[in-house]
C-alpha positions as CSV (number, residue, x, y, z in Angstrom):
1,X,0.0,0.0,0.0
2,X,1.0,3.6,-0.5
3,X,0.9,6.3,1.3
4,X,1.3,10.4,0.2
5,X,2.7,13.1,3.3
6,X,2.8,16.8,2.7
7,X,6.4,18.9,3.1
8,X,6.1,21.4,5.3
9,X,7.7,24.8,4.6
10,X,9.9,23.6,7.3
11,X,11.0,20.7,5.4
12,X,8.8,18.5,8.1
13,X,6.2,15.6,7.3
14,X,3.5,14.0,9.3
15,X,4.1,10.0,9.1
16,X,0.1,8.3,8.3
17,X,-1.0,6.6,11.4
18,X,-0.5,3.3,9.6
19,X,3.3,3.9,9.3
20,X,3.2,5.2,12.8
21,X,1.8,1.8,13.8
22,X,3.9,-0.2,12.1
23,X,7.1,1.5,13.4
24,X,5.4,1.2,16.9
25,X,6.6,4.8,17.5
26,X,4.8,7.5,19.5
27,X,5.0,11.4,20.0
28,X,8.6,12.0,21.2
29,X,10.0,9.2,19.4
30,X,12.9,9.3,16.8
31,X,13.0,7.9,13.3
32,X,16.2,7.6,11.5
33,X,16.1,7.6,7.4
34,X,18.5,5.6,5.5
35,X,19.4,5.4,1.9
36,X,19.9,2.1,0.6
37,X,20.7,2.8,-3.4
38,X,18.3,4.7,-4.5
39,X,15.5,4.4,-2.0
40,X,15.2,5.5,1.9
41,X,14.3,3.2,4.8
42,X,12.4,4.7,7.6
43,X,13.6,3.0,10.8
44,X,12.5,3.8,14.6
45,X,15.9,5.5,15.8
46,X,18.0,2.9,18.2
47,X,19.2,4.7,21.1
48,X,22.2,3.9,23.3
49,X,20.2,2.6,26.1
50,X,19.0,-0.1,23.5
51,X,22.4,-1.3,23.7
52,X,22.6,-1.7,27.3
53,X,24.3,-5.5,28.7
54,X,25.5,-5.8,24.5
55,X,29.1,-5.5,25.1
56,X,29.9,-8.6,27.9
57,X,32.3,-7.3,30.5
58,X,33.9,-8.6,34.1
59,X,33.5,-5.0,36.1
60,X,30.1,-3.9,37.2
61,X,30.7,0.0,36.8
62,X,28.3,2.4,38.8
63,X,27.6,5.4,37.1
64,X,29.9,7.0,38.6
65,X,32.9,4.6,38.2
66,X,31.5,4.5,34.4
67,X,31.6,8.4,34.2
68,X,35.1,8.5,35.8
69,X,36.3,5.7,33.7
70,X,35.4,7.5,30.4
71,X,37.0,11.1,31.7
72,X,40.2,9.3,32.7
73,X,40.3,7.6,28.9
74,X,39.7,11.1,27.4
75,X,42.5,12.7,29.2
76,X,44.9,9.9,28.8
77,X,43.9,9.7,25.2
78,X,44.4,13.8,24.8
79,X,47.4,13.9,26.9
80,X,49.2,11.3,24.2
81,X,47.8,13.1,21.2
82,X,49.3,16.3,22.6
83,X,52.8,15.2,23.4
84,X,53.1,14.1,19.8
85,X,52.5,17.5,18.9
């Protein structure tokens, strides 16, 4: 079946209920839009919580522990890329 959407003057578009059902996606939710060769895929957006317990690891981080974790990466990683400057 097809389906027809106005462009707004703001470039925006109202997905049919129909497509909106079959996404399963609700006010607030995010689509991403693909191109695959000459067509676009309309795809409900992943987020990163969607990839929660994907990556198997041995430490159980808190969130703080996670934060601190990352910031101490970031500065190591910076610190190296400027003492090859």
């Amino acid at each position: 079946m097809s389906y027809i959407a106005s462009i707004t003057e703001k470039g925006q578009i109202t997905l049919p209920a129909e497509i909106r059902r079959l996404l399963r996606v609700k006010p607030g939710d995010q689509v991403s839009f693909n191109k695959k060769g000459q067509q676009v895929v309309i795809e409900p957006a992943k987020s990163f919580l969607n990839h929660k317990g994907s990556v198997k690891t041995t430490k159980i981080y808190t969130d703080k522990g996670a934060d601190q974790a990352v910031s101490g990466h970031i500065k190591k990683t910076y610190a190296q890329k400027n003492s090859r400057s």
